[in-house]
N, C-alpha and C positions, 0 to 999 in steps of 0.2 A: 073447553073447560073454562069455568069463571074466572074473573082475572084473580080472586081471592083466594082460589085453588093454585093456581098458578104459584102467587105468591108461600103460600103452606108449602108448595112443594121445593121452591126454592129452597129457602130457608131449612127445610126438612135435610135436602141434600148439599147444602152447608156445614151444619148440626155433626152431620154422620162424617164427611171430611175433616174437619176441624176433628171431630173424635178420633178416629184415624189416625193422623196424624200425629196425633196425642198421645196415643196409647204408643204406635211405635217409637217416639220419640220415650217411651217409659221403658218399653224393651231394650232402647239400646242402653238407654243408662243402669236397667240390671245386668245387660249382659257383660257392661265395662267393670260392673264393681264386682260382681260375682264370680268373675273369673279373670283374678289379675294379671297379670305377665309374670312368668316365669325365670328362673336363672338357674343355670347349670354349673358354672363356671367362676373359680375367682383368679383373677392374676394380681400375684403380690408383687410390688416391688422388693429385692432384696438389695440394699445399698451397700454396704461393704463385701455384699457376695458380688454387686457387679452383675445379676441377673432377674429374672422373672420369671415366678415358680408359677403354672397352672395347675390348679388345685380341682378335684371334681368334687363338686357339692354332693351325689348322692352318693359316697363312699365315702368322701373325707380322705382322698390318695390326690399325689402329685401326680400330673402325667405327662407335664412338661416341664423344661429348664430353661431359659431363651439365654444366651449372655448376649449383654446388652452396654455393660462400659460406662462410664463418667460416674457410676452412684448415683443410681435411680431411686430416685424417692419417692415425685409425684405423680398418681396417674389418677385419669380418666379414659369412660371408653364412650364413643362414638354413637350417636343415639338407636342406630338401628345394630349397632352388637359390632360391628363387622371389623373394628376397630379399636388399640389400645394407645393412647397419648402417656407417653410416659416424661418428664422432665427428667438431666442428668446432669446435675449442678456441676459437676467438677471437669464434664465435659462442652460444659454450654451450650446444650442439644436437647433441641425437642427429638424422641425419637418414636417413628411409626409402627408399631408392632400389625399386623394381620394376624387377626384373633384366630382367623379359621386354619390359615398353615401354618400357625405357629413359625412366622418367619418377621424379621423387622425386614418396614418395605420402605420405611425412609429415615434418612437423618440429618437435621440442620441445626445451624446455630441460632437460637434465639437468645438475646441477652446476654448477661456477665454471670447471673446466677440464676438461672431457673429454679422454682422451686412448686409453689403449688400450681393444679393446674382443673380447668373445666372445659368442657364441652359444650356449646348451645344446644336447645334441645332441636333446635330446624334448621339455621342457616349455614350449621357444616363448621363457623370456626372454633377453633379454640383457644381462651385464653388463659395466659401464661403469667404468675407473676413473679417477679424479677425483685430478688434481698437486696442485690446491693445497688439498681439505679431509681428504685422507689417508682416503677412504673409498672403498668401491665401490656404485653403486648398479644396483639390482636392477632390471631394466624390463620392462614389458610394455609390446611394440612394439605390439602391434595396440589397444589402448587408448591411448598415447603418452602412459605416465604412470609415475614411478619410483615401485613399491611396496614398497620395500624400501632401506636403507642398511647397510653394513656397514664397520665399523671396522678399518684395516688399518695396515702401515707409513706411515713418510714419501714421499711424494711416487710412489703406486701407478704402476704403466707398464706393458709387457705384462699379455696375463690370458690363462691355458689354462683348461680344462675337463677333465679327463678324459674319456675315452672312454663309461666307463660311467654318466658325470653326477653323481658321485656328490662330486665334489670340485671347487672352483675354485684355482687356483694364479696369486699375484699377485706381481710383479717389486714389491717395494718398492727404487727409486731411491737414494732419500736415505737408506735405515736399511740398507744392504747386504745384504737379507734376502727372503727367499722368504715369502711366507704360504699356508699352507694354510685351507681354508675348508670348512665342512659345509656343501654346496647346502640340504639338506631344511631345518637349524636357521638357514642367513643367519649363520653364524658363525664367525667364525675361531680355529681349533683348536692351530696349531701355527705356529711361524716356526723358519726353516732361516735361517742365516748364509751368505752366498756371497761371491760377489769382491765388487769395488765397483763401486758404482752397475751394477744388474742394470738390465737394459732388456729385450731382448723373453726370450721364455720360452716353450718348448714340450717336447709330452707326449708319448712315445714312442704307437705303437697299441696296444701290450699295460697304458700307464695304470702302466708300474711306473716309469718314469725321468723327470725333466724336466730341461730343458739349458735354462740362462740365459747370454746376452751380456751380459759387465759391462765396461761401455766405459769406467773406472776404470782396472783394473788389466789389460787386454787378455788375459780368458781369461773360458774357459766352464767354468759349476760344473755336475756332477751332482748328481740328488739323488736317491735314491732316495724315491718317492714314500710306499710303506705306510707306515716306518720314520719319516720326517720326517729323514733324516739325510745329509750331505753324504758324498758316497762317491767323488769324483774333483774334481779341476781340470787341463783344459789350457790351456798357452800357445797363444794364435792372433794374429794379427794388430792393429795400430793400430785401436782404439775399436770394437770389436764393436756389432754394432745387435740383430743378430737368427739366429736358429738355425733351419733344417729339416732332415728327419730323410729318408732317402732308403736304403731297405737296413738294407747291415753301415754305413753314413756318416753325418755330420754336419756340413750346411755352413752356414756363419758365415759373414756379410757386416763384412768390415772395411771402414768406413768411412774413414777415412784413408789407408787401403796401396789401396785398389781393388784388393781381392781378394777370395776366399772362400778359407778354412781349408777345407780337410778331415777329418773325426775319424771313425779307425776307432773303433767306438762298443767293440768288443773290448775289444781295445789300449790305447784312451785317447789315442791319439797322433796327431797330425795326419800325415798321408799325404801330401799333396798340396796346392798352392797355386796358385790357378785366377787369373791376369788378368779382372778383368771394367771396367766401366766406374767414370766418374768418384763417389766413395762412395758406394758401395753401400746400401741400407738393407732393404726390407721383401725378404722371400723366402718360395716357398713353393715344394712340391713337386706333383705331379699325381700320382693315388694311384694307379699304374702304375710310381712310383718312377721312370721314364724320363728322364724332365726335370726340373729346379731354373730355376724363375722369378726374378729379382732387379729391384726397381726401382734406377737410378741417378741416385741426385738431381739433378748437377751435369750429366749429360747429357743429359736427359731422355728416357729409354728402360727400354726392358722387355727384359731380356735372358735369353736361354733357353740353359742350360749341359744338354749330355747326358750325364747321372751316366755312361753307360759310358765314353767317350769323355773325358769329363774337362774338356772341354772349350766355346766361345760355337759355338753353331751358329745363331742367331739374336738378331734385337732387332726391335724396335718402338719408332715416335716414340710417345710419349705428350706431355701436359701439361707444364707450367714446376714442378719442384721435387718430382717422385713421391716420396713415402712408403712404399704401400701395407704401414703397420703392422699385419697380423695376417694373416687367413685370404681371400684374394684371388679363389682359381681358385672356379670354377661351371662 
Protein backbone atom coordinates (compact mmCIF):
# COMPACT_ATOMS: atom_id res chain seq x y z
CA UNK A 1 0.00 0.00 0.00
CA UNK A 2 1.35 3.76 -0.73
CA UNK A 3 2.63 5.32 2.05
CA UNK A 4 -0.35 8.06 1.46
CA UNK A 5 -2.85 5.19 1.83
CA UNK A 6 -1.27 4.30 4.75
CA UNK A 7 -1.46 7.62 6.09
CA UNK A 8 -5.59 8.12 5.05
CA UNK A 9 -5.93 5.15 6.89
CA UNK A 10 -4.41 6.08 9.95
CA UNK A 11 -5.86 9.11 10.32
CA UNK A 12 -9.31 7.32 9.18
CA UNK A 13 -8.93 4.95 12.20
CA UNK A 14 -8.14 7.85 14.49
CA UNK A 15 -11.23 9.91 13.30
CA UNK A 16 -13.45 6.83 14.17
CA UNK A 17 -11.74 6.36 17.88
CA UNK A 18 -11.64 9.84 18.79
CA UNK A 19 -15.62 9.59 17.68
CA UNK A 20 -16.15 6.75 19.70
CA UNK A 21 -14.91 7.89 22.40
CA UNK A 22 -16.93 10.94 22.08
CA UNK A 23 -20.21 9.74 21.48
CA UNK A 24 -19.77 7.34 24.76
CA UNK A 25 -18.52 9.98 26.70
CA UNK A 26 -22.17 11.64 25.52
CA UNK A 27 -23.98 8.48 26.60
CA UNK A 28 -22.72 8.71 29.80
CA UNK A 29 -23.48 12.11 30.51
CA UNK A 30 -27.27 11.46 29.25
CA UNK A 31 -27.43 8.73 31.26
CA UNK A 32 -26.25 10.77 34.47
CA UNK A 33 -28.79 13.43 33.82
CA UNK A 34 -31.56 11.40 32.72
CA UNK A 35 -31.87 9.36 35.41
CA UNK A 36 -30.99 10.91 38.65
CA UNK A 37 -30.57 9.21 41.96
CA UNK A 38 -33.34 8.48 43.85
CA UNK A 39 -34.73 8.69 47.73
CA UNK A 40 -37.05 6.72 49.57
CA UNK A 41 -36.50 7.84 52.77
CA UNK A 42 -36.39 10.90 55.31
CA UNK A 43 -35.09 10.88 58.86
CA UNK A 44 -36.10 13.82 61.00
CA UNK A 45 -34.50 14.97 63.81
CA UNK A 46 -37.15 15.39 66.69
CA UNK A 47 -35.34 17.46 69.44
CA UNK A 48 -37.47 17.90 72.41
CA UNK A 49 -39.09 14.34 71.42
CA UNK A 50 -35.34 13.23 71.90
CA UNK A 51 -35.72 10.83 68.66
CA UNK A 52 -35.60 10.17 64.91
CA UNK A 53 -38.79 9.67 62.98
CA UNK A 54 -38.17 7.52 59.59
CA UNK A 55 -40.64 8.73 57.28
CA UNK A 56 -41.36 6.67 53.76
CA UNK A 57 -41.44 9.00 50.95
CA UNK A 58 -43.72 6.99 48.71
CA UNK A 59 -46.63 6.93 51.30
CA UNK A 60 -45.81 9.80 53.38
CA UNK A 61 -46.11 7.09 56.83
CA UNK A 62 -43.51 6.89 59.66
CA UNK A 63 -41.96 3.53 60.00
CA UNK A 64 -39.53 4.13 62.39
CA UNK A 65 -38.84 5.87 65.83
CA UNK A 66 -35.09 5.67 66.98
CA UNK A 67 -34.64 7.33 70.48
CA UNK A 68 -31.71 8.98 70.45
CA UNK A 69 -31.04 11.51 73.69
CA UNK A 70 -29.18 14.91 74.10
CA UNK A 71 -31.81 16.86 71.54
CA UNK A 72 -31.00 15.99 68.21
CA UNK A 73 -31.01 18.69 65.89
CA UNK A 74 -28.47 18.38 63.27
CA UNK A 75 -28.21 15.67 60.66
CA UNK A 76 -26.54 14.45 57.82
CA UNK A 77 -26.37 11.28 55.96
CA UNK A 78 -23.25 9.50 54.77
CA UNK A 79 -22.78 9.74 50.98
CA UNK A 80 -23.48 6.21 49.92
CA UNK A 81 -26.92 6.13 52.15
CA UNK A 82 -25.74 3.69 54.56
CA UNK A 83 -25.43 6.22 57.31
CA UNK A 84 -27.13 9.02 59.55
CA UNK A 85 -24.73 11.81 61.57
CA UNK A 86 -26.97 13.16 63.69
CA UNK A 87 -25.54 16.19 66.37
CA UNK A 88 -27.00 16.28 70.20
CA UNK A 89 -26.26 19.49 71.60
CA UNK A 90 -27.45 19.03 75.09
CA UNK A 91 -25.53 15.75 75.13
CA UNK A 92 -22.40 16.75 73.25
CA UNK A 93 -22.51 13.81 70.95
CA UNK A 94 -22.10 13.13 67.47
CA UNK A 95 -24.32 10.30 67.24
CA UNK A 96 -24.13 7.26 64.42
CA UNK A 97 -27.49 6.09 63.35
CA UNK A 98 -27.35 2.79 60.71
CA UNK A 99 -29.85 3.95 58.21
CA UNK A 100 -30.61 0.25 57.11
CA UNK A 101 -31.36 -1.36 60.91
CA UNK A 102 -32.46 1.34 62.10
CA UNK A 103 -30.15 1.06 65.17
CA UNK A 104 -27.44 3.91 66.56
CA UNK A 105 -24.15 2.15 65.99
CA UNK A 106 -22.09 4.84 67.73
CA UNK A 107 -21.82 7.61 70.02
CA UNK A 108 -19.04 10.28 71.15
CA UNK A 109 -18.37 13.49 72.45
CA UNK A 110 -17.62 16.08 69.95
CA UNK A 111 -17.33 19.62 71.43
CA UNK A 112 -19.48 21.76 74.02
CA UNK A 113 -22.25 22.38 71.52
CA UNK A 114 -22.71 20.44 68.50
CA UNK A 115 -24.93 21.88 66.34
CA UNK A 116 -25.03 21.79 62.51
CA UNK A 117 -23.54 19.25 60.77
CA UNK A 118 -22.12 17.70 57.00
CA UNK A 119 -20.67 15.00 55.31
CA UNK A 120 -17.90 14.98 52.59
CA UNK A 121 -19.08 13.72 49.49
CA UNK A 122 -15.70 10.99 49.25
CA UNK A 123 -13.30 11.12 52.18
CA UNK A 124 -15.89 9.56 54.86
CA UNK A 125 -15.49 12.74 57.37
CA UNK A 126 -17.79 14.73 58.90
CA UNK A 127 -17.84 18.02 59.94
CA UNK A 128 -19.29 19.40 63.04
CA UNK A 129 -19.91 22.78 64.01
CA UNK A 130 -19.50 23.86 67.59
CA UNK A 131 -22.05 27.40 69.02
CA UNK A 132 -20.13 27.82 71.86
CA UNK A 133 -16.15 27.23 70.99
CA UNK A 134 -16.48 29.14 67.43
CA UNK A 135 -14.77 26.17 65.85
CA UNK A 136 -15.51 23.28 63.46
CA UNK A 137 -14.44 19.86 64.19
CA UNK A 138 -13.21 17.55 61.76
CA UNK A 139 -14.42 13.70 62.45
CA UNK A 140 -13.93 10.41 61.53
CA UNK A 141 -17.20 8.56 62.20
CA UNK A 142 -15.85 5.14 61.67
CA UNK A 143 -13.06 5.52 64.35
CA UNK A 144 -15.57 7.97 66.57
CA UNK A 145 -12.86 10.53 67.21
CA UNK A 146 -12.42 14.28 66.12
CA UNK A 147 -9.10 14.58 64.19
CA UNK A 148 -8.99 17.75 63.37
CA UNK A 149 -10.33 21.48 64.70
CA UNK A 150 -10.65 24.42 62.76
CA UNK A 151 -11.01 28.02 63.68
CA UNK A 152 -14.18 29.90 62.36
CA UNK A 153 -16.64 32.87 63.20
CA UNK A 154 -18.85 33.39 66.25
CA UNK A 155 -21.21 30.97 67.08
CA UNK A 156 -20.88 28.40 63.68
CA UNK A 157 -24.43 26.90 62.50
CA UNK A 158 -25.20 25.42 59.16
CA UNK A 159 -22.16 23.70 57.15
CA UNK A 160 -22.19 22.90 53.21
CA UNK A 161 -19.65 21.08 51.46
CA UNK A 162 -19.19 21.74 47.90
CA UNK A 163 -19.97 19.27 45.50
CA UNK A 164 -16.52 18.72 44.40
CA UNK A 165 -15.07 18.52 48.23
CA UNK A 166 -12.90 20.78 47.78
CA UNK A 167 -14.50 23.57 50.15
CA UNK A 168 -16.53 23.67 53.49
CA UNK A 169 -18.84 26.85 53.90
CA UNK A 170 -19.87 27.65 57.53
CA UNK A 171 -23.02 30.04 58.55
CA UNK A 172 -21.13 31.99 61.26
CA UNK A 173 -24.30 33.19 63.52
CA UNK A 174 -23.09 35.77 65.77
CA UNK A 175 -20.24 37.47 63.24
CA UNK A 176 -22.91 37.82 60.38
CA UNK A 177 -20.62 36.13 58.06
CA UNK A 178 -19.88 33.15 55.83
CA UNK A 179 -16.51 31.28 56.19
CA UNK A 180 -14.98 29.65 53.57
CA UNK A 181 -12.62 26.67 54.37
CA UNK A 182 -9.71 24.56 52.46
CA UNK A 183 -10.94 20.82 53.18
CA UNK A 184 -7.14 19.33 52.16
CA UNK A 185 -5.26 22.39 54.59
CA UNK A 186 -8.50 22.23 57.72
CA UNK A 187 -8.32 26.02 57.05
CA UNK A 188 -10.20 28.69 56.67
CA UNK A 189 -9.41 30.96 53.72
CA UNK A 190 -11.96 33.55 53.29
CA UNK A 191 -15.09 35.22 55.22
CA UNK A 192 -18.06 36.87 53.17
CA UNK A 193 -20.33 39.22 55.13
CA UNK A 194 -24.05 38.51 54.79
CA UNK A 195 -27.34 39.51 56.46
CA UNK A 196 -27.70 38.90 60.08
CA UNK A 197 -27.23 36.01 62.01
CA UNK A 198 -26.89 33.49 58.97
CA UNK A 199 -28.27 30.06 60.07
CA UNK A 200 -28.70 27.29 57.47
CA UNK A 201 -26.54 27.58 54.28
CA UNK A 202 -26.62 25.73 51.06
CA UNK A 203 -24.53 25.07 47.63
CA UNK A 204 -26.02 25.11 44.54
CA UNK A 205 -24.91 21.38 42.17
CA UNK A 206 -22.72 23.35 40.01
CA UNK A 207 -20.56 24.50 43.69
CA UNK A 208 -20.62 28.15 42.20
CA UNK A 209 -23.42 29.80 44.59
CA UNK A 210 -24.29 29.39 48.23
CA UNK A 211 -27.65 30.83 49.70
CA UNK A 212 -27.83 31.51 53.52
CA UNK A 213 -31.09 32.15 55.84
CA UNK A 214 -30.43 35.08 58.12
CA UNK A 215 -33.13 35.00 60.63
CA UNK A 216 -31.97 38.69 61.74
CA UNK A 217 -32.78 40.61 59.12
CA UNK A 218 -35.31 38.24 57.15
CA UNK A 219 -33.46 37.64 53.76
CA UNK A 220 -31.25 35.45 52.05
CA UNK A 221 -27.52 36.42 50.85
CA UNK A 222 -25.90 34.96 47.75
CA UNK A 223 -22.60 34.43 47.43
CA UNK A 224 -20.76 33.67 44.82
CA UNK A 225 -18.64 30.88 45.95
CA UNK A 226 -15.04 31.10 43.70
CA UNK A 227 -14.85 34.98 44.09
CA UNK A 228 -15.75 34.87 47.99
CA UNK A 229 -18.08 37.78 47.19
CA UNK A 230 -21.64 38.71 48.09
CA UNK A 231 -23.51 39.07 44.82
CA UNK A 232 -27.28 39.38 45.92
CA UNK A 233 -29.90 39.76 48.77
CA UNK A 234 -33.55 38.89 48.85
CA UNK A 235 -36.36 40.01 51.06
CA UNK A 236 -38.28 36.71 52.32
CA UNK A 237 -40.25 36.11 55.08
CA UNK A 238 -40.43 36.32 59.27
CA UNK A 239 -36.89 34.46 60.61
CA UNK A 240 -35.68 32.34 57.72
CA UNK A 241 -34.10 28.94 59.12
CA UNK A 242 -33.01 27.20 56.08
CA UNK A 243 -32.69 27.19 52.11
CA UNK A 244 -33.10 24.31 49.34
CA UNK A 245 -32.44 24.71 45.86
CA UNK A 246 -34.94 22.88 43.54
CA UNK A 247 -34.60 23.96 39.57
CA UNK A 248 -34.61 27.77 38.22
CA UNK A 249 -36.01 28.17 42.74
CA UNK A 250 -35.19 28.52 46.08
CA UNK A 251 -37.14 27.78 48.89
CA UNK A 252 -36.76 29.36 52.53
CA UNK A 253 -38.60 28.16 55.41
CA UNK A 254 -39.86 31.11 57.31
CA UNK A 255 -40.29 30.35 60.62
CA UNK A 256 -42.54 32.74 61.91
CA UNK A 257 -44.99 33.62 58.86
CA UNK A 258 -45.42 29.46 58.21
CA UNK A 259 -44.35 29.78 54.98
CA UNK A 260 -41.72 29.09 52.19
CA UNK A 261 -40.36 31.99 49.95
CA UNK A 262 -39.84 31.21 46.59
CA UNK A 263 -36.62 32.63 44.77
CA UNK A 264 -36.33 32.73 41.14
CA UNK A 265 -32.50 31.95 41.51
CA UNK A 266 -32.57 34.24 37.81
CA UNK A 267 -34.19 37.10 38.85
CA UNK A 268 -33.47 37.22 42.53
CA UNK A 269 -36.88 37.70 43.39
CA UNK A 270 -39.23 35.77 45.31
CA UNK A 271 -42.09 34.41 43.01
CA UNK A 272 -44.30 32.78 45.24
CA UNK A 273 -45.36 32.16 48.82
CA UNK A 274 -46.38 28.64 49.80
CA UNK A 275 -48.64 28.15 53.19
CA UNK A 276 -47.10 25.28 55.05
CA UNK A 277 -47.15 24.28 58.62
CA UNK A 278 -46.77 25.64 62.10
CA UNK A 279 -42.65 27.25 61.74
CA UNK A 280 -41.17 25.61 59.46
CA UNK A 281 -37.44 24.87 59.87
CA UNK A 282 -35.13 22.12 58.31
CA UNK A 283 -35.95 21.47 54.38
CA UNK A 284 -34.50 19.54 51.72
CA UNK A 285 -35.12 18.70 48.19
CA UNK A 286 -35.16 14.97 46.41
CA UNK A 287 -32.64 15.10 43.71
CA UNK A 288 -35.46 14.75 41.06
CA UNK A 289 -36.07 18.31 42.06
CA UNK A 290 -40.01 17.12 42.18
CA UNK A 291 -40.56 17.62 45.79
CA UNK A 292 -39.44 20.00 48.65
CA UNK A 293 -39.58 18.22 52.21
CA UNK A 294 -40.08 20.70 55.34
CA UNK A 295 -40.14 19.69 58.98
CA UNK A 296 -42.65 21.70 61.17
CA UNK A 297 -41.65 22.25 64.63
CA UNK A 298 -44.83 23.42 66.25
CA UNK A 299 -46.93 20.65 64.47
CA UNK A 300 -45.00 17.89 64.32
CA UNK A 301 -44.85 16.87 60.63
CA UNK A 302 -43.05 16.30 57.55
CA UNK A 303 -44.56 18.05 54.93
CA UNK A 304 -44.08 17.37 51.14
CA UNK A 305 -44.72 20.68 48.69
CA UNK A 306 -44.57 19.64 44.79
CA UNK A 307 -42.17 22.42 43.32
CA UNK A 308 -44.50 22.13 40.00
CA UNK A 309 -47.70 22.60 41.63
CA UNK A 310 -46.52 25.02 44.16
CA UNK A 311 -48.12 23.53 46.33
CA UNK A 312 -48.60 20.63 50.38
CA UNK A 313 -49.57 17.51 48.64
CA UNK A 314 -48.64 15.72 51.74
CA UNK A 315 -47.33 15.44 55.45
CA UNK A 316 -46.26 12.87 57.85
CA UNK A 317 -46.64 12.66 61.85
CA UNK A 318 -43.27 12.65 63.12
CA UNK A 319 -41.81 13.24 66.75
CA UNK A 320 -42.47 16.34 69.47
CA UNK A 321 -40.34 19.35 68.02
CA UNK A 322 -38.60 18.13 64.25
CA UNK A 323 -35.54 20.02 63.33
CA UNK A 324 -34.11 17.95 60.70
CA UNK A 325 -31.16 20.62 60.24
CA UNK A 326 -29.08 19.73 57.29
CA UNK A 327 -29.29 16.97 54.70
CA UNK A 328 -32.26 14.57 55.66
CA UNK A 329 -33.59 12.29 52.41
CA UNK A 330 -31.61 8.70 51.83
Amino acid sequence: MPAGHRHEGAYRRLMLSSMAAMLASIAVCVSATSEPATVTEAFVTNQTGDSLTVVSLADMKPVAEIAIGGKPAGIAMSADGKFAYLTSPESKELVVVDAGVRQVANRFKVGEAPLGIAAHPTNGRVYVADWFTHKISVVDPAAGKVVAEIAVGDSPSGLAVTPDGKLLLSADRDSDAVSIIDVAKNVRTATVSVGKRPFGITIDAAGMRAYTANVASDDVSIIDVASGKLIGTVPVGHRPYAVALAGQHAYVTNQYASTLSVIDIGSLKVVQTIPVGDHPEGIAVDPAGANVYVACWFDNVLMRIDTAKMAVTGEAAVGDGPRAFGLFLR
